[in-house]
TILO-65271 format. One line per 4 residues: number of its first residue (from 1); their letters; for each residue x, y, z of N, C-alpha, C. Coordinates in steps of 0.2 Angstrom, whole numbers. Layout:
% TILO-65271
NUM	a	X,Y,Z,X,Y,Z,X,Y,Z ~ ...;
This chain:
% TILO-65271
1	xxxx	7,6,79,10,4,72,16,7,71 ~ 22,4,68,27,5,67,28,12,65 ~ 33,17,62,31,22,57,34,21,52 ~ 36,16,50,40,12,44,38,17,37;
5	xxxx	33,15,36,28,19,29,26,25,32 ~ 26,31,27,22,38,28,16,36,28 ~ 12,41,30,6,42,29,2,40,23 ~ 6,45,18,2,43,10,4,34,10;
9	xxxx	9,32,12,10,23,9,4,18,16 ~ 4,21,20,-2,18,24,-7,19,19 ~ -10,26,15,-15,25,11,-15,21,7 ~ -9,20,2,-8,15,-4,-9,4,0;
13	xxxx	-8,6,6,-7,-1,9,-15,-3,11 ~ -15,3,14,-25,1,15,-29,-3,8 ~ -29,1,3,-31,1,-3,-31,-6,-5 ~ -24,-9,-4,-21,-14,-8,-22,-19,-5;
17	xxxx	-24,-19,2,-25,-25,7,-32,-26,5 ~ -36,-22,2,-41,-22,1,-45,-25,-6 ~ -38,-26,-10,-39,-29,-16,-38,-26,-20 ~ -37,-18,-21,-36,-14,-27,-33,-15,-32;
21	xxxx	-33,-14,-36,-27,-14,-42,-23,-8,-43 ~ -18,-5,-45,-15,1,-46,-19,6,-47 ~ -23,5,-55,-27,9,-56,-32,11,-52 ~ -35,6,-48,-41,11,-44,-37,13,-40;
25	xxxx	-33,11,-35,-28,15,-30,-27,21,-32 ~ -25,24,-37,-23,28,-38,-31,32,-41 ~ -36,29,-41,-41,34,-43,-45,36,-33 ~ -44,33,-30,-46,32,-25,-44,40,-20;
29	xxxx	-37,40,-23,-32,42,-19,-29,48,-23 ~ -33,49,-30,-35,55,-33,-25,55,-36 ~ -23,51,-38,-14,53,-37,-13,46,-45 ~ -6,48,-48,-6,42,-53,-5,40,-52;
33	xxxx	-5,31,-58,-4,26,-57,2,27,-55 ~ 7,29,-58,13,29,-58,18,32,-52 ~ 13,34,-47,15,37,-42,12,32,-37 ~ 9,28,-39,5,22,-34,13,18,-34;
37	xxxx	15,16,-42,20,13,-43,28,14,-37 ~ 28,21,-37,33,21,-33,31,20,-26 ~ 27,22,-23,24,21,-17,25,13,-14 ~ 24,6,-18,21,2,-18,30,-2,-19;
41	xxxx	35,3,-23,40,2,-23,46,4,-17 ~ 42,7,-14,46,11,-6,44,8,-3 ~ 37,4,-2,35,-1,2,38,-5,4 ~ 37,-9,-1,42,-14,-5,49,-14,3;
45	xxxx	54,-12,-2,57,-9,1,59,-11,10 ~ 56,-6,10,54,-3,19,53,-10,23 ~ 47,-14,19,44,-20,23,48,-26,22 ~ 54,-23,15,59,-31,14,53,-37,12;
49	xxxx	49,-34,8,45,-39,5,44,-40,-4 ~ 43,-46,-7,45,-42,-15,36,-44,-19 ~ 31,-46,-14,25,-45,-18,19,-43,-13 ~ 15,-40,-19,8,-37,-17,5,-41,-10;
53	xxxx	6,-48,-12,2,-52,-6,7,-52,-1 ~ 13,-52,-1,16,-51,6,13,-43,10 ~ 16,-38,5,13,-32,8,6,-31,11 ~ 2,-35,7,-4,-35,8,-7,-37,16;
57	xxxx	-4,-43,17,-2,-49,23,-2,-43,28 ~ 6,-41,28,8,-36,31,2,-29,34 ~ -1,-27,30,-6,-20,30,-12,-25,32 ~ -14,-32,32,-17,-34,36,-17,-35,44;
61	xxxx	-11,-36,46,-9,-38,50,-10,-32,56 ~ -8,-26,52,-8,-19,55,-13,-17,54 ~ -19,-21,53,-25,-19,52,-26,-10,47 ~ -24,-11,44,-25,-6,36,-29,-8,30;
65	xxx	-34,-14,33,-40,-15,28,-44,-15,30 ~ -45,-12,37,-51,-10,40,-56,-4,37 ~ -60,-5,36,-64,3,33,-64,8,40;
């Protein structure tokens, strides 16, 4: 896998390919919503993608919703 994302945004990626919503991400991952927010806003970013279900796409793709 690329190393595009940290470690903690693979976690926030796994989470979110999974369906999560901020809130439980962030309970998940014991961290705030607000810190999911940037996370997901670095993603964002990194991946050149501008929504949930693209990133999401993505973190399946690279298999990141696997348990």
């Amino acid at each position: 896998m690329p190393a595009i994302v940290t470690d903690r945004e693979r976690q926030v990626l796994h989470w979110l390919a999974r369906g999560l919503a901020n809130k439980e991400i962030a309970a998940e991952l014991y961290i705030t919503t607000n810190t999911v927010k940037r996370h997901l806003k670095s993603i964002f970013e990194k991946l050149k993608v501008t929504t949930r279900a693209a990133a999401s796409a993505w973190a399946s793709r690279m298999g990141l919703n696997a348990d």
